[in-house]
C-alpha positions as CSV (number, residue, x, y, z in Angstrom):
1,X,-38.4,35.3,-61.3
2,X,-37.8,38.8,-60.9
3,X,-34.2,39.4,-58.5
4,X,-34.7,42.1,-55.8
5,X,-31.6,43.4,-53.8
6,X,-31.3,45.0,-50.5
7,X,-29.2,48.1,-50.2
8,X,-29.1,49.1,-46.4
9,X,-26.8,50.6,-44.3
10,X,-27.1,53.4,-41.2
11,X,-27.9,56.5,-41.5
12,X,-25.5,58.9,-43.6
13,X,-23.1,55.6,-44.9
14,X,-24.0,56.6,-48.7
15,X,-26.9,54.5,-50.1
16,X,-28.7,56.7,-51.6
17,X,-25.0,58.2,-53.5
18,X,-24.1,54.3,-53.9
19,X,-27.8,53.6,-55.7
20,X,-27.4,56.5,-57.8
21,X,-24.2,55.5,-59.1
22,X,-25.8,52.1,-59.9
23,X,-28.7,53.3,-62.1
24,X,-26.3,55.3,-63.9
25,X,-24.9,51.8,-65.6
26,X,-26.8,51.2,-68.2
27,X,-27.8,47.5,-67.1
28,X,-29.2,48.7,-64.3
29,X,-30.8,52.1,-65.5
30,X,-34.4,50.4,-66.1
31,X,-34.7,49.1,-62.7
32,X,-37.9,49.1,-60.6
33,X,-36.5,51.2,-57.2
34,X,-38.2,51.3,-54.2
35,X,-37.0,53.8,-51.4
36,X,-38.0,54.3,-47.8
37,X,-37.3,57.0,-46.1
38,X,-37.6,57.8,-41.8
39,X,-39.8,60.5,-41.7
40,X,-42.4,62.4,-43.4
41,X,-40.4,64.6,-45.7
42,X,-38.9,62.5,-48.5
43,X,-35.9,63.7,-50.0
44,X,-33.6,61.0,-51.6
45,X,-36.0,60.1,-54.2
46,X,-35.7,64.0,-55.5
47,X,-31.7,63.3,-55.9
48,X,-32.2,59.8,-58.4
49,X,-31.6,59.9,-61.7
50,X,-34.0,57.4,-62.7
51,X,-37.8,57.2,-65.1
52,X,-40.3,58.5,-62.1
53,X,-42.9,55.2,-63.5
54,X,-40.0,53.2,-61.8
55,X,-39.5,54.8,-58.7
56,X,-41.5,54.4,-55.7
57,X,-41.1,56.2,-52.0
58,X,-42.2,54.7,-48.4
59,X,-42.0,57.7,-46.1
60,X,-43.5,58.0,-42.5
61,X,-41.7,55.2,-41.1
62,X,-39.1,52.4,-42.0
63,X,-40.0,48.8,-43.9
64,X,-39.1,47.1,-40.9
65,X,-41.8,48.5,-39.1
66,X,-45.3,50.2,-40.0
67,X,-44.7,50.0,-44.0
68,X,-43.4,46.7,-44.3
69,X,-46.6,45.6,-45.4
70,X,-47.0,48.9,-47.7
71,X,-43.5,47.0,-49.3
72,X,-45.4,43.7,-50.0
73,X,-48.5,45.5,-51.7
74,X,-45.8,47.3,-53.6
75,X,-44.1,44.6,-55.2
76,X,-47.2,42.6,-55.8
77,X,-48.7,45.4,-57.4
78,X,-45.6,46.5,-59.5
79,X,-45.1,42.6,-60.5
80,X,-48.8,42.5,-61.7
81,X,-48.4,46.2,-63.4
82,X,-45.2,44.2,-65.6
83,X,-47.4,41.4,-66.5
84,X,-49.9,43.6,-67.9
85,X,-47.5,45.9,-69.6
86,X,-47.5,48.6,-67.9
87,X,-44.5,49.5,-66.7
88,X,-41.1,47.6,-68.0
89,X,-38.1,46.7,-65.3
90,X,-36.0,43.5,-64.6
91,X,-35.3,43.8,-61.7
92,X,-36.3,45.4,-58.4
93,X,-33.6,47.3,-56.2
94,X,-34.7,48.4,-52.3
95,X,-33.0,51.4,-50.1
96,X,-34.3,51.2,-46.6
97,X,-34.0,53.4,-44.5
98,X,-30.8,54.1,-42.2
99,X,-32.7,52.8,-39.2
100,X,-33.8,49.7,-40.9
101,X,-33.4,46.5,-39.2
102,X,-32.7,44.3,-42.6
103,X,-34.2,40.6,-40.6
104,X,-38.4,41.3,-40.8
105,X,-37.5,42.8,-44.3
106,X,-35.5,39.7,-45.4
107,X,-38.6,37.8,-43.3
108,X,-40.9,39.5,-45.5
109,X,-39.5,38.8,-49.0
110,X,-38.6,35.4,-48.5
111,X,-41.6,33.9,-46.4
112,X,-44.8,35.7,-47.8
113,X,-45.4,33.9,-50.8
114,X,-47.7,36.1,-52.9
115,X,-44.2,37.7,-53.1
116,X,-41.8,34.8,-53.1
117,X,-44.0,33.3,-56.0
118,X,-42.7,36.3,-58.9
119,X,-39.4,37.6,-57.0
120,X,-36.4,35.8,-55.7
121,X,-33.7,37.8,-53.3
122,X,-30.8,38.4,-55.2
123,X,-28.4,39.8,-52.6
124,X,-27.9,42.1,-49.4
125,X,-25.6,45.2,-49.6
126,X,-24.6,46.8,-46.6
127,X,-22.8,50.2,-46.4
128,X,-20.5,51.0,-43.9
129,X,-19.5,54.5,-43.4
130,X,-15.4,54.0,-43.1
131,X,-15.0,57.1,-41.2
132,X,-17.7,56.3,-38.5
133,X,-18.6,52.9,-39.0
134,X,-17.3,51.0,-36.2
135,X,-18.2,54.2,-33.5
136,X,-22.1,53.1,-35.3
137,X,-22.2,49.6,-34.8
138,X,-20.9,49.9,-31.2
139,X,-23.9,52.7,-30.7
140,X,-26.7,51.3,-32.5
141,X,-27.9,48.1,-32.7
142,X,-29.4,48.4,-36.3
143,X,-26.1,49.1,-37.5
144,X,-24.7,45.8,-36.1
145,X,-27.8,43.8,-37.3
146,X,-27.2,45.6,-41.2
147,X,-23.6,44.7,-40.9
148,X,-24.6,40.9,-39.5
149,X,-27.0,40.0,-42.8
150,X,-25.1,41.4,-45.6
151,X,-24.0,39.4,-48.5
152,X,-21.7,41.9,-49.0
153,X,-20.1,45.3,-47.2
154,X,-19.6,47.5,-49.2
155,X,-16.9,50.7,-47.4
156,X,-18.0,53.9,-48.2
157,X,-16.2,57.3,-47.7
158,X,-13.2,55.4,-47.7
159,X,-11.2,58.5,-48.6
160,X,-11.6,60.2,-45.6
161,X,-10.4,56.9,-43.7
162,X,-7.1,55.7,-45.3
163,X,-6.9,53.1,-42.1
164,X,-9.8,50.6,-41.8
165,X,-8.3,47.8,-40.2
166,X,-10.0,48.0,-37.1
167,X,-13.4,48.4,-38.6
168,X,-12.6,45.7,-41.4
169,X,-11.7,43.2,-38.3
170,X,-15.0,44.7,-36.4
171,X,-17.1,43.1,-39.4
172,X,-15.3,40.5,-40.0
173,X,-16.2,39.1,-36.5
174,X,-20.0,40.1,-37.1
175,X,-20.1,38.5,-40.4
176,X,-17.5,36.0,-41.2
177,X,-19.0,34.6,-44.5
178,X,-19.2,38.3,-46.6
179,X,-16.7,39.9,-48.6
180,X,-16.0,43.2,-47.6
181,X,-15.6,45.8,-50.7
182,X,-14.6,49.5,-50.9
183,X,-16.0,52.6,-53.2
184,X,-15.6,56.0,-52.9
185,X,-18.9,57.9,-54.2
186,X,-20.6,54.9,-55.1
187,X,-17.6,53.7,-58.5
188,X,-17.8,50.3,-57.9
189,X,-19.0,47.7,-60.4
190,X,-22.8,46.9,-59.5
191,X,-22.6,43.3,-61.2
192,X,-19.9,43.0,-58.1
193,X,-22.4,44.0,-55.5
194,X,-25.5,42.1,-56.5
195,X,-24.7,39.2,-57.9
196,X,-26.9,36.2,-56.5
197,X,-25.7,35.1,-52.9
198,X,-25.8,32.7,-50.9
199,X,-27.2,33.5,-47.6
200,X,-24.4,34.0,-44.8
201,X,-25.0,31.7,-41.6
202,X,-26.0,34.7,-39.6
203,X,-29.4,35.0,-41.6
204,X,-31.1,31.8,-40.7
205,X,-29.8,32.4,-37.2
206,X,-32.0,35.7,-37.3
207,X,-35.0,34.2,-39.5
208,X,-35.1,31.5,-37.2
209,X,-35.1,34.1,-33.7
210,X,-37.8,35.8,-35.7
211,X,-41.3,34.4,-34.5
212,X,-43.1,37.3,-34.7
213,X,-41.3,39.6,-36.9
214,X,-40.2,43.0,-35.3
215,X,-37.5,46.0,-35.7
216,X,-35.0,46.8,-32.7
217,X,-34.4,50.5,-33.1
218,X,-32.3,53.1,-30.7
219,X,-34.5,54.6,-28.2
220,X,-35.0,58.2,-28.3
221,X,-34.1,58.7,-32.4
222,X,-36.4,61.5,-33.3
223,X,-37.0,63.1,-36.8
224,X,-37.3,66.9,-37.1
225,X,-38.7,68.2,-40.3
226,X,-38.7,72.1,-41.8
227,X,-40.1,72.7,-44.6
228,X,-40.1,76.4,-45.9
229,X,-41.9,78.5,-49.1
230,X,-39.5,81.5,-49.0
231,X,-36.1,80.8,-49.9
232,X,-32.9,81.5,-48.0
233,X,-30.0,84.1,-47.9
234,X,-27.1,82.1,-49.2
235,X,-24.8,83.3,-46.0
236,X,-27.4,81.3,-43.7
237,X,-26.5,77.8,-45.1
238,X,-22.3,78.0,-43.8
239,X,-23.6,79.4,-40.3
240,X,-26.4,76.9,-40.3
241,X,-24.0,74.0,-41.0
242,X,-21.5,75.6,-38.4
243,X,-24.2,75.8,-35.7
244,X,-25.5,72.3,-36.0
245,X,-21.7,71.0,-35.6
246,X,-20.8,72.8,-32.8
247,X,-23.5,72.6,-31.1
248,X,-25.5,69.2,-32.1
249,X,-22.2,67.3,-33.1
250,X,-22.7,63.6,-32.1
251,X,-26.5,64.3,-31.5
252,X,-27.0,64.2,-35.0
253,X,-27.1,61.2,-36.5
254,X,-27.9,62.6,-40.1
255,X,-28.8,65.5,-41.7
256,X,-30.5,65.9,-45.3
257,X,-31.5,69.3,-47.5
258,X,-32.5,71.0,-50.5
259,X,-32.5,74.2,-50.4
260,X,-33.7,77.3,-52.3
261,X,-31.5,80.2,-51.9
262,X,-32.2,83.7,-52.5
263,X,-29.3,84.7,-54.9
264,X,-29.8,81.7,-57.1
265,X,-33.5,79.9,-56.8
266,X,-32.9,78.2,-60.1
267,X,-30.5,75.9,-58.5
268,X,-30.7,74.6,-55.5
269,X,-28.3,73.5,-52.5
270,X,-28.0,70.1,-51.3
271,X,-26.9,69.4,-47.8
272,X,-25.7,66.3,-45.8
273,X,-23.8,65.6,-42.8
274,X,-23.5,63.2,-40.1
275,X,-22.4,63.9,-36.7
276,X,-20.2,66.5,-36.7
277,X,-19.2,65.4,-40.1
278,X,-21.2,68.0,-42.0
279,X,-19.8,67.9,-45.7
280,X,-19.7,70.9,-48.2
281,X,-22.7,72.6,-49.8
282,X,-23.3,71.0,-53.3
283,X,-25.6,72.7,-56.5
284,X,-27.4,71.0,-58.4
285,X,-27.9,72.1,-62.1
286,X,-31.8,72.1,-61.6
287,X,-34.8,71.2,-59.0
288,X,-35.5,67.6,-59.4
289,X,-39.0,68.1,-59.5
290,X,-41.3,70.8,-59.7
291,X,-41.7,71.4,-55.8
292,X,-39.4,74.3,-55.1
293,X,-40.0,74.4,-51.7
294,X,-36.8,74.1,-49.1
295,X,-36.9,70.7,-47.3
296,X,-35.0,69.8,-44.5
297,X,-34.7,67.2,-42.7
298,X,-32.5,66.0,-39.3
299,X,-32.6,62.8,-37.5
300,X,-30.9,63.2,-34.2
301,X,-31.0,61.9,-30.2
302,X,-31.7,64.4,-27.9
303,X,-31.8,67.5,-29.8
304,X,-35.0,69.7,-29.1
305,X,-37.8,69.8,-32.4
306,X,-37.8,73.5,-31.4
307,X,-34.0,74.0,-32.0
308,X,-33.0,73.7,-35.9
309,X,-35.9,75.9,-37.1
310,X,-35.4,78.2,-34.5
311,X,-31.4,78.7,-35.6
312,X,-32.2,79.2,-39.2
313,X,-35.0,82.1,-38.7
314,X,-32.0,83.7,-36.5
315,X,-29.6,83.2,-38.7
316,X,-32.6,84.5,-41.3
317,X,-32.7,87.5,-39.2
318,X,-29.3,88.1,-38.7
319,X,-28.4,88.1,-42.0
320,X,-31.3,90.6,-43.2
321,X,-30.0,93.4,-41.1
């Protein structure tokens, strides 16, 4: 049987920096991953350090929804690609999507049984971001439902939040049976966080509500996209990021980039943020992949599509002059 674990967690808590820390053990390095991203510019596949036969994106919705069946074909397919010899992995490790709702997932891998006949589920990780965490849960009710079917919480950003106490007691009441661990940038032993689990009382309570499987999502979460050929003056990216907090701040429930700049296109600049939380500009050494384009991508209530592109060509401007 072939163990597949669950990392979830809202938007901005650190999967994608907790799963790249993971395939960086050498256990885990030849790991099938599968990762879904909201919206139709995927970027967190371009930032894993893993063999690209192993790694497989769902973009253009979240596997709780339309591409929960684009999931099953994917690990039936993948299973029946390692009998043959094809590809090599011993295990399976999932990243939905910060507006995942973990239940019709869960429902998915456990009840279909084309799937349930090769793969077992080996265990649920949550990530909570320590700094936001408990403002989320009380906002969103995907939060609340990731934090309720964990096997473990795992406390990201924990650095920045020295005082978790009332979050830790928040998810303590919401999941009673799982353990709830801390990391800062993902250092945390993975045999620790996906070692096989029982499941917690909370997830029959929610198989057993499910009849129908279906996602409860915030209303009005929108995804705004830019994608850009030319690359941008390096002075844009601090005014862009100083915009967006001043002016989106809570609107923005995450924000994603990689970004060409003018002064130095071999490298390119990675942003993230959440809420007004928008951290500093990172390099990486090279492009991930051989698409040099500038992607962008902001997830956000109530912030007009029109908006983010329209600041950067005026910050574009600005800066040209």
């Amino acid at each position: 049987m072939i163990p597949v674990s669950v990392i979830t967690g809202f938007l901005g808590s650190g999967k994608t920096t907790l799963l790249r820390a993971v395939l960086r053990d050498p256990a885990y390095a030849g790991s099938a991953v599968i990762v879904n991203e909201w919206g139709d510019i995927g970027l967190d596949h371009e930032l894993l350090e893993t063999s690209e036969e192993n790694l497989l994106g769902l973009a253009n919705g979240c596997l709780c929804c339309a591409t929960r069946g684009d999931l099953a074909r994917t690990l039936i397919d993948l299973a029946a690609r390692r009998r043959s010899g094809a590809v090599t992995y011993h295990r399976v490790l999932i990243e939905t999507s910060g507006l995942a709702d973990p239940a019709p997932i869960l429902h998915t891998l456990l009840m279909d049984p084309s799937i349930a006949e090769d793969h077992r589920v080996e265990a649920v990780v949550t990530v909570v971001d320590a700094l936001l965490g408990a403002e989320t849960i009380a906002r969103h009710p995907e939060a609340a439902q990731q934090a309720m079917l964990a096997d473990r919480l795992l406390l990201s950003k924990t650095d920045l939040a020295p005082d978790t106490s009332a979050l830790e007691a928040k998810l303590g009441a919401l999941n009673p049976g799982a353990p709830i661990l801390r990391a800062v940038q993902g250092a945390i032993p993975p045999d620790v966080l996906f070692a096989s689990a029982a499941r917690p009382a909370a997830f029959q309570h929610w198989l057993d509500a499910i009849t129908t499987p279906g996602a409860r999502h915030s209303a009005g979460v929108e995804t705004i996209s830019i994608l850009r050929e030319d690359p941008l003056p390096g002075v844009v990216l601090p005014l862009f990021l100083e915009a967006l907090a001043e002016h989106a701040g809570e609107k923005l429930l995450r924000m994603k980039g990689i970004i060409r700049v003018a002064e130095a296109p071999e490298k390119p600049a990675v942003l993230h943020g959440v809420r007004h939380v928008l951290h500093p500009i990172q390099w990486l050494e090279d492009w991930p992949s051989a698409d040099r384009r500038s992607r962008l991508v902001l997830i956000g209530q109530g912030i007009p599509p029109w908006w983010p592109a329209r600041l950067l060509e005026a910050l574009e401007e600005e800066a040209r002059v």
